[in-house]
C-alpha positions as CSV (number, residue, x, y, z in Angstrom):
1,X,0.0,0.0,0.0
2,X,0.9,3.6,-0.8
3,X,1.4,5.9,2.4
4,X,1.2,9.3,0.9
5,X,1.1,10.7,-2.3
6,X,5.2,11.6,-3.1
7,X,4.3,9.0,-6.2
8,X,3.1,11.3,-8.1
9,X,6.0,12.6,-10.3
10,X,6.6,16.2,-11.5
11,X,6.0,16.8,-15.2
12,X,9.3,17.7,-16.5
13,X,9.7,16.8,-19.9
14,X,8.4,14.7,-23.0
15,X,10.8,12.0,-23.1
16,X,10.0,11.7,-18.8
17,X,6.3,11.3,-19.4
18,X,5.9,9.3,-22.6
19,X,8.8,7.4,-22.2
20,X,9.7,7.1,-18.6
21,X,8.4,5.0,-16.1
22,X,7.8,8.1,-14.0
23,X,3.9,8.6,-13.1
24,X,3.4,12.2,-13.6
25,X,-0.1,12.3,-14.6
26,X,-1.5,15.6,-16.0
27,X,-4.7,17.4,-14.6
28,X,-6.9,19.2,-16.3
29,X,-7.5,23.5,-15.4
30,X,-10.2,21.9,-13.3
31,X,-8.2,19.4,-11.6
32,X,-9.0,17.0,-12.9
33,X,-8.2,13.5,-15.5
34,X,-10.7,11.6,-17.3
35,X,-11.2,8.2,-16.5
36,X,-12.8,5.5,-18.7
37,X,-13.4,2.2,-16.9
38,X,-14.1,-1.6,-18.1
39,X,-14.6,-4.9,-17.0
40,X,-11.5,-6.9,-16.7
41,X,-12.4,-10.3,-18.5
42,X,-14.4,-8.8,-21.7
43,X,-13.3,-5.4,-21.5
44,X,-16.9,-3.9,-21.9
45,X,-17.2,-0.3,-21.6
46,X,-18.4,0.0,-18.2
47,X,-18.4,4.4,-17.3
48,X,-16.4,7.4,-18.3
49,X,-15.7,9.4,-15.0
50,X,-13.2,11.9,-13.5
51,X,-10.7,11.9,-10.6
52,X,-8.9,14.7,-9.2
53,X,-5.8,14.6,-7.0
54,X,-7.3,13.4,-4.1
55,X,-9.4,10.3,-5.6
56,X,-7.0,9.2,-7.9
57,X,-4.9,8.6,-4.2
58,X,-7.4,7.2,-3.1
59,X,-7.6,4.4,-6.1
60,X,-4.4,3.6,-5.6
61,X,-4.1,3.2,-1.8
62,X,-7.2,1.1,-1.5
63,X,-7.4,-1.1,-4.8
64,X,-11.0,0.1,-5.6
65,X,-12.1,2.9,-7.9
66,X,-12.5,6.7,-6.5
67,X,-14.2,8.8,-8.8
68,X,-14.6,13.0,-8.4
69,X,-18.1,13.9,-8.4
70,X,-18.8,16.7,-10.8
71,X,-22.0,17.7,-10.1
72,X,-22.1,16.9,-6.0
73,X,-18.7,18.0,-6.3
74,X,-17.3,15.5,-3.7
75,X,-15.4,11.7,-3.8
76,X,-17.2,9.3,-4.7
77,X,-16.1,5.7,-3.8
78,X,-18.1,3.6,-6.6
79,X,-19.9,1.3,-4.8
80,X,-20.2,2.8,-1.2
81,X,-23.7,3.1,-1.4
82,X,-24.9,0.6,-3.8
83,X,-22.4,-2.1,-2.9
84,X,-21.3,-2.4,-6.4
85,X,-17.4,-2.1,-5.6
86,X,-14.6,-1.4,-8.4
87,X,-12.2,-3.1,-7.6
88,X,-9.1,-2.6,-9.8
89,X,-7.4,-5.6,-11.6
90,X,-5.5,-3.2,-13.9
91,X,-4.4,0.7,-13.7
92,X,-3.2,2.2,-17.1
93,X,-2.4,5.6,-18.1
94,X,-2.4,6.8,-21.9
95,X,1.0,8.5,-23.6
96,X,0.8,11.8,-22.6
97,X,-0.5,10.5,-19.3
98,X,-4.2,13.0,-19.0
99,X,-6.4,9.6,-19.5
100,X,-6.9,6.9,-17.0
101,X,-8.0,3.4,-18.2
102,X,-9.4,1.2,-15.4
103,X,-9.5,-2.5,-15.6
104,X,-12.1,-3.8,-12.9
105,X,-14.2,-6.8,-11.3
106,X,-17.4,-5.3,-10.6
107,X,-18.7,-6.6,-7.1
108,X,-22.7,-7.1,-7.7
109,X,-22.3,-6.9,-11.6
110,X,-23.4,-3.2,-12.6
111,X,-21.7,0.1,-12.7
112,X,-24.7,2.6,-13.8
113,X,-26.3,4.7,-11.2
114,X,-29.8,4.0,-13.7
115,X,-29.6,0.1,-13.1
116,X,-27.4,-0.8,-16.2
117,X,-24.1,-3.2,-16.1
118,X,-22.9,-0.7,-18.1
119,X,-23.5,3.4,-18.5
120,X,-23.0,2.7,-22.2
121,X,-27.0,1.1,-22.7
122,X,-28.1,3.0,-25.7
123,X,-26.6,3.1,-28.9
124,X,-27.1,6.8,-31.1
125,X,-28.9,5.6,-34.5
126,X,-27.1,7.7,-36.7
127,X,-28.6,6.4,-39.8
128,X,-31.8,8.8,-38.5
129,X,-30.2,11.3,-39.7
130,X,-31.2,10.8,-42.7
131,X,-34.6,11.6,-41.5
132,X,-34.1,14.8,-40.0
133,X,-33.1,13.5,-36.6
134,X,-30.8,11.7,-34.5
135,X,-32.5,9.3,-31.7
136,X,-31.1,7.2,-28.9
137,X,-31.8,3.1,-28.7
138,X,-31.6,0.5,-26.0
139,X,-28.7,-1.5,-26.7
140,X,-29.5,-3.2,-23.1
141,X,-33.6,-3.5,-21.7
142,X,-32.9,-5.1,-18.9
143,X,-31.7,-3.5,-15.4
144,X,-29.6,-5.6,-13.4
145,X,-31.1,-3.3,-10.1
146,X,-33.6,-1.1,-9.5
147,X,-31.9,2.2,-8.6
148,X,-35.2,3.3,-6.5
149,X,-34.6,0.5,-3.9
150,X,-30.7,1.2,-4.0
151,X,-30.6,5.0,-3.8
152,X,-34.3,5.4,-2.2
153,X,-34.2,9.7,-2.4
154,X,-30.8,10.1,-3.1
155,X,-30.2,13.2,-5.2
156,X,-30.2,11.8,-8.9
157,X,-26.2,13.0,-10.1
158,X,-27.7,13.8,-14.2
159,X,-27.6,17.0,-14.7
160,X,-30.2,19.0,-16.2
């Protein structure tokens, strides 16, 4: 286990981050890096998130997935309140090290906040188009929870 964050690197130059073995990970003017997270065994697209400073720490200290909370604007520990833990198999960072790729079992099976395994449940039809519009279908119908019996009157995080 990590006992404080000295393992994160300074950025000093290109050769250092895309060919070093340095972990200097680059935040955005918001603080933070996005994050996009699969299943370990068939790789499915599971979320897109963010972590900042603190929660990308916190990934690595505990072995489970730490996400930043854009719109309650707080950590959010995947899993605290529905059970349905990340916990992290693999950790990889892209070349220019501003992307995050989690490799994860998923304690419980889902990852979505609306019920889903995945966040990624609709496809975009973009052969509408051609009709004048673009529209939005279900890739996956069925839920593997009901978010209502998990969450009960917990703010919903969508924003409007």
């Amino acid at each position: 286990m990590v006992k404080n964050s000295t393992f994160l690197v300074k950025r000093k130059n290109i050769k250092q981050i895309e060919e070093g073995s340095d972990f200097a990970p680059k935040f955005s003017k918001d603080g933070l890096i996005p994050v996009v997270t699969t299943d370990y065994k068939s790789n499915e697209v599971l979320m897109h998130g963010f972590m900042n400073k603190q929660a990308l720490i916190a990934t690595i200290k505990t072995g489970e997935a730490t996400y930043w909370s854009r719109s309650r604007k707080t950590l959010w520990r995947k899993g605290q309140t529905s059970g349905f833990v990340q916990k992290i198999r693999e950790m990889l960072i892209d070349d220019d090290q501003d992307a995050i790729w989690l490799r994860v079992d998923v304690r419980g099976g889902a990852s979505c906040h609306v019920g889903y395994r995945s966040c990624f449940y609709r496809k975009i039809r973009i052969s509408d188009v051609k009709k004048g519009s673009v529209k939005l279908k279900f890739k996956t119908k069925k839920k593997v929870f009901d978010p209502k019996k998990v969450y009960g009157d917990s703010p919903n995080p969508t924003e409007i």
